[in-house]
VEXVEX-761033 format. One line per field, with one value per residue (C-alpha): residue in three letters; x, y, z; residue number from 1. Coordinates in steps of 0.1 Angstrom, whole numbers, plus 5000, padded with zeros to 4 digits. Example, Ala and Ser with C-alpha at 12.3 -4.5 7.8 and 13.67 -1.06 7.14 Angstrom:
2
aa c(ala,ser)
X c(5123,5137)
Y c(4955,4989)
Z c(5078,5071)
i c(1,2)
END
This chain:
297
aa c(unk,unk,unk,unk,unk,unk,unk,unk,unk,unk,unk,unk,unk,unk,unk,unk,unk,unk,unk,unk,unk,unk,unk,unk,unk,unk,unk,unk,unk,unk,unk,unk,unk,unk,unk,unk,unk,unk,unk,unk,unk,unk,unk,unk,unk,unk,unk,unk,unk,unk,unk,unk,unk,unk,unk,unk,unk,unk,unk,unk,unk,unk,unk,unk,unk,unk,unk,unk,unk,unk,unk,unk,unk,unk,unk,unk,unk,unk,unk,unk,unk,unk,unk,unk,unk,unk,unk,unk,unk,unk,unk,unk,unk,unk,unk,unk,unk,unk,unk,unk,unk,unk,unk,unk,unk,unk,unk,unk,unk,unk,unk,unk,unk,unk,unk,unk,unk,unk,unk,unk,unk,unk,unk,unk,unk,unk,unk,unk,unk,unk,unk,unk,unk,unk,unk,unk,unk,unk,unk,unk,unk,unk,unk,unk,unk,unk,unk,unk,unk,unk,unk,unk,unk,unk,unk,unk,unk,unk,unk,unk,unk,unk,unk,unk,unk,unk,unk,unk,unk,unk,unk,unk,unk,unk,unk,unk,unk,unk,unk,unk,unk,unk,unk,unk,unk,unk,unk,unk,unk,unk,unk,unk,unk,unk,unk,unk,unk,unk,unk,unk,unk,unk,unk,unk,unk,unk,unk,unk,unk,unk,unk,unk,unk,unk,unk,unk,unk,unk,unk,unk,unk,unk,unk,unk,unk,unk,unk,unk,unk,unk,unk,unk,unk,unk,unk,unk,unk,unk,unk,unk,unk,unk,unk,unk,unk,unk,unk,unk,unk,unk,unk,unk,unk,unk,unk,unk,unk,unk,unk,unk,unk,unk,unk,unk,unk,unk,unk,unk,unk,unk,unk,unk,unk,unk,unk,unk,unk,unk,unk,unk,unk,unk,unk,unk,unk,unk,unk,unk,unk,unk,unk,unk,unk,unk,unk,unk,unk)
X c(3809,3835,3844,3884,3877,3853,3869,3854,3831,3818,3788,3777,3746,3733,3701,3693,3693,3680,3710,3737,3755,3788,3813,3842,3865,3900,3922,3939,3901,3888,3921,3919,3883,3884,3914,3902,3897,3910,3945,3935,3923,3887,3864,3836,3807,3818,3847,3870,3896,3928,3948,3978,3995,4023,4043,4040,4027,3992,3986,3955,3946,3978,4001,4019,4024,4048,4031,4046,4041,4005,4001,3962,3948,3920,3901,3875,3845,3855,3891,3909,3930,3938,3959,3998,3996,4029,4019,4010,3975,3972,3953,3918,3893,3862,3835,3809,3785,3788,3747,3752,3781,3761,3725,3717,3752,3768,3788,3811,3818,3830,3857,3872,3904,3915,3894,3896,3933,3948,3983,3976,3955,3983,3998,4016,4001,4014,4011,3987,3960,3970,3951,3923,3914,3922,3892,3866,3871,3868,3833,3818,3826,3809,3778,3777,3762,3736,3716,3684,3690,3684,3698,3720,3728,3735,3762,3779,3772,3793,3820,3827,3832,3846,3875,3877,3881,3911,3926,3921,3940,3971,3968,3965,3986,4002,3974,3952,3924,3890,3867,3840,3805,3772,3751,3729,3764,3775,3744,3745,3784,3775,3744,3767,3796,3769,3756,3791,3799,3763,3771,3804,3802,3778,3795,3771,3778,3783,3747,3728,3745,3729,3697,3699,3710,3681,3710,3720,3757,3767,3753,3774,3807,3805,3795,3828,3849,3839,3843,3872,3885,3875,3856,3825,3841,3875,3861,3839,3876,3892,3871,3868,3904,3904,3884,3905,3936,3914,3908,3942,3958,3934,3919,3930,3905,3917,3921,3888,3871,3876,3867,3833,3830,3839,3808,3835,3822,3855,3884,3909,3893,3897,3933,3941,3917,3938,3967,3960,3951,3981,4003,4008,3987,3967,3993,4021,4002,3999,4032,4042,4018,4027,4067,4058,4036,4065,4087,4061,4068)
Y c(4134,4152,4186,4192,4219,4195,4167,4134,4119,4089,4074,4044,4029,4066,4058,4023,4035,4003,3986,3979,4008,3987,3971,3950,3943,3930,3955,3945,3936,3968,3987,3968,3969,4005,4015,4040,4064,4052,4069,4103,4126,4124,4118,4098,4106,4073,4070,4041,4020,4008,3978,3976,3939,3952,3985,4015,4051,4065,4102,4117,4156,4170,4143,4114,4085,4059,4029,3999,3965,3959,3998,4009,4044,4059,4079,4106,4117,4142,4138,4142,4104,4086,4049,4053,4035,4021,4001,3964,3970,3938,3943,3945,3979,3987,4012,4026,4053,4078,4069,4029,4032,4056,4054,4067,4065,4091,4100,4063,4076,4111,4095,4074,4101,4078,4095,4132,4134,4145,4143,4106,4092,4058,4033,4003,3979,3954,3911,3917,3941,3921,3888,3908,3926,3894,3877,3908,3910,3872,3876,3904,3881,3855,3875,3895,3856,3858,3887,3867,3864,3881,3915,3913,3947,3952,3926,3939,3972,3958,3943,3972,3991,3964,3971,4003,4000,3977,4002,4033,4015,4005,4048,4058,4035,4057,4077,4070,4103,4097,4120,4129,4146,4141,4128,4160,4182,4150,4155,4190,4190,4161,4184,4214,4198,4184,4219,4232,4203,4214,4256,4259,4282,4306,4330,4319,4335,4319,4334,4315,4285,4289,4295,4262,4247,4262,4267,4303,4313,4312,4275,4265,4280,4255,4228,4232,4238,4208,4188,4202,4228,4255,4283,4276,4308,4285,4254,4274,4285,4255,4239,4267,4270,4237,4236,4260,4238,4214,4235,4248,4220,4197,4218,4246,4268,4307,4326,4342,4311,4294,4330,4327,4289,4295,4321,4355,4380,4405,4378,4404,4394,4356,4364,4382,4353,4329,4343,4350,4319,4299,4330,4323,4338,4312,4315,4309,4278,4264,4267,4250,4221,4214,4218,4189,4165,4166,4153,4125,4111)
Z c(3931,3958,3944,3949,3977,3998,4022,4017,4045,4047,4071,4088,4079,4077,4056,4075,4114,4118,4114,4140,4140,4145,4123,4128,4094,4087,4083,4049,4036,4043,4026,3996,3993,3998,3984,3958,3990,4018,4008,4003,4032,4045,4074,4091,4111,4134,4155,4145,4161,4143,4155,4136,4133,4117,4114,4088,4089,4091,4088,4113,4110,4107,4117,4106,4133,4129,4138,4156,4155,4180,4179,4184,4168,4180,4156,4164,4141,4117,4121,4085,4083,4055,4053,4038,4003,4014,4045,4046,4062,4088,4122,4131,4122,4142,4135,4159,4159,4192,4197,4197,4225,4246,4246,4286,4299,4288,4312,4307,4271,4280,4305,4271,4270,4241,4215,4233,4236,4205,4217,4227,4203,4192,4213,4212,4237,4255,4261,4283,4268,4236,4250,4267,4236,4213,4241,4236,4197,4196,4218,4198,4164,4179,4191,4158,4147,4175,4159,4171,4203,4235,4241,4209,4207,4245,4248,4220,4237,4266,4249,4230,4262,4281,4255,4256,4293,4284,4262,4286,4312,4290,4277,4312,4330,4352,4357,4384,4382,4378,4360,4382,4363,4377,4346,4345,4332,4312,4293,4288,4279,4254,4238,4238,4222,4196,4191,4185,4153,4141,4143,4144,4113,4120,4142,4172,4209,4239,4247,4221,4225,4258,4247,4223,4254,4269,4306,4317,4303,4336,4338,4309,4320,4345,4325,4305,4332,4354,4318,4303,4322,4297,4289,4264,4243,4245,4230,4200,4194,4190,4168,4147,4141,4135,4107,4097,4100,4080,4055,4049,4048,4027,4003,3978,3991,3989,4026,4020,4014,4043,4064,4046,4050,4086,4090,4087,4068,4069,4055,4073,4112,4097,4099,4129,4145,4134,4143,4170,4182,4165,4161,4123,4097,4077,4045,4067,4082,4049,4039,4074,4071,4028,4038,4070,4042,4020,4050,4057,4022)
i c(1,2,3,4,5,6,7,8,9,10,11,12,13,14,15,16,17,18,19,20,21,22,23,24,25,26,27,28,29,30,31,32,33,34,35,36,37,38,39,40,41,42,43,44,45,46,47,48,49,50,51,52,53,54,55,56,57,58,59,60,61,62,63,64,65,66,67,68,69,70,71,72,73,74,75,76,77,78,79,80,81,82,83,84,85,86,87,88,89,90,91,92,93,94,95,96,97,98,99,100,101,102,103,104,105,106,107,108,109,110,111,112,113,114,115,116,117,118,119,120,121,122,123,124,125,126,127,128,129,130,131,132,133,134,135,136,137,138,139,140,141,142,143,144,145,146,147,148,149,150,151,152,153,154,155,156,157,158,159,160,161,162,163,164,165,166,167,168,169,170,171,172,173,174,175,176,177,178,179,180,181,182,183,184,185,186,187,188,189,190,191,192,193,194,195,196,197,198,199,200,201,202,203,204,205,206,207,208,209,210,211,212,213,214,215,216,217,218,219,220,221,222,223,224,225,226,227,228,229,230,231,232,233,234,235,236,237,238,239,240,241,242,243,244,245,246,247,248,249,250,251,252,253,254,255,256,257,258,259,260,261,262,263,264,265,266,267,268,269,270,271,272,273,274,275,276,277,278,279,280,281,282,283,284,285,286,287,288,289,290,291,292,293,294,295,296,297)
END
């Protein structure tokens, strides 16, 4: 049972690893099979992408897109989303685990801007993409019946990124940059980032995320900045004033709470961290982010 103050997440095959961690589900199936959830807010430990067929609304985190006809969403693990109860859901819905897409290459994954750009996350896509991706999806559904065969798992594997190559292209059309890592930093960005979902709560430095890391400090400042162009102190940050966010604007939990939950022993720091970071204090937040929900409706 979810207690009121917790946000809802749901897993992937979590007690059979030996499944494929992949699924690929009709859109209006999966809502109306899941539909005592899927409308209120909560989270996966997978990454999911959303083709929508038709238009409607579909609220991620702490907005509300208006989605277009042959729009895609892109969303992360541990993003707050949750499916408009007004919407005819029609499209296609894919689930992956981060460890099925990347088993050695990890440095393909971390290039996929489409689930790392928050600002950029839903797109409508054109002719085109629409007939490549229809080809893909149509090839993975048609391997997904080949689970005795050869190398299974790998051409699935290649499909899935095949698309997401697809995708990236039509996000990034008028971009042409290249990300440029050497594997050894992709793998250490990729542990540290895992670290950070694992810790992000208990207050640690940058210097003991280094020693989990088992790299020098000054080893991991440039880890982050040739990866994102940050400091490490930057991104532990972020994502703890994002679980903030999160837990302002989806729970009823009290100020103090959430400093505790977030590993803040004085509420009063909580507070002047936050504000200073979003230069609001976490009431005024809320009130911002309840006053925008109502708007949604």
């Amino acid at each position: 049972m979810i207690r009121e103050e917790e946000i809802a997440q749901y897993h992937l095959h979590q007690k059979h690893p030996e499944k494929l961690q992949f699924e690929i589900h009709s859109l209006e199936e999966y809502v109306l099979k899941n539909r005592h959830h899927n409308s209120t807010p909560h989270s996966h430990s997978f990454y999911q992408i959303i083709w929508f067929h038709k238009e409607g609304k579909h609220f991620v985190d702490f907005k509300c897109y208006d989605i277009k006809e042959n729009s895609v969403l892109f969303v992360a693990k541990n993003q707050i989303h949750s499916f408009d109860k007004e919407t005819e859901h029609k499209g296609i819905l894919i689930h992956f685990n981060e460890r099925f897409l990347m088993q050695s290459d990890v440095d393909i994954f971390l290039k996929y801007k489409v689930f790392n750009e928050q600002n950029q996350t839903c797109y409508q896509i054109n002719k085109e993409v629409i007939q490549q991706s229809e080809i893909l999806i149509n090839q993975i559904r048609t391997e997904l019946m080949n689970q005795d065969k050869f190398a299974h798992q790998q051409l699935i594997r290649y499909y899935l990124k095949s698309l997401l190559i697809v995708l990236e292209r039509m996000q990034g059309i008028n971009q042409a940059t290249d990300i440029k890592l050497t594997s050894d930093y992709d793998l250490k960005y990729f542990r540290f980032r895992e670290l950070l979902e694992e810790h992000y709560n208990k207050s640690l430095t940058v210097s003991e995320y280094s020693d989990l890391l088992n790299v020098s400090t000054k080893t991991l400042t440039s880890i982050t900045k040739a990866v994102k162009s940050k400091l490490p102190s930057e991104l532990i940050a972020q994502r703890i004033i994002l679980q903030a966010e999160r837990l302002l604007s989806f729970t009823p939990l009290k100020i103090n709470e959430i400093a505790y939950q977030l590993g803040f022993e004085d509420a009063s720091y909580f507070v002047k961290f936050f504000k200073r970071h979003l230069t609001q204090s976490p009431s005024e937040y809320r009130k911002a982010i309840l006053k925008a929900k109502k708007e949604w409706k």
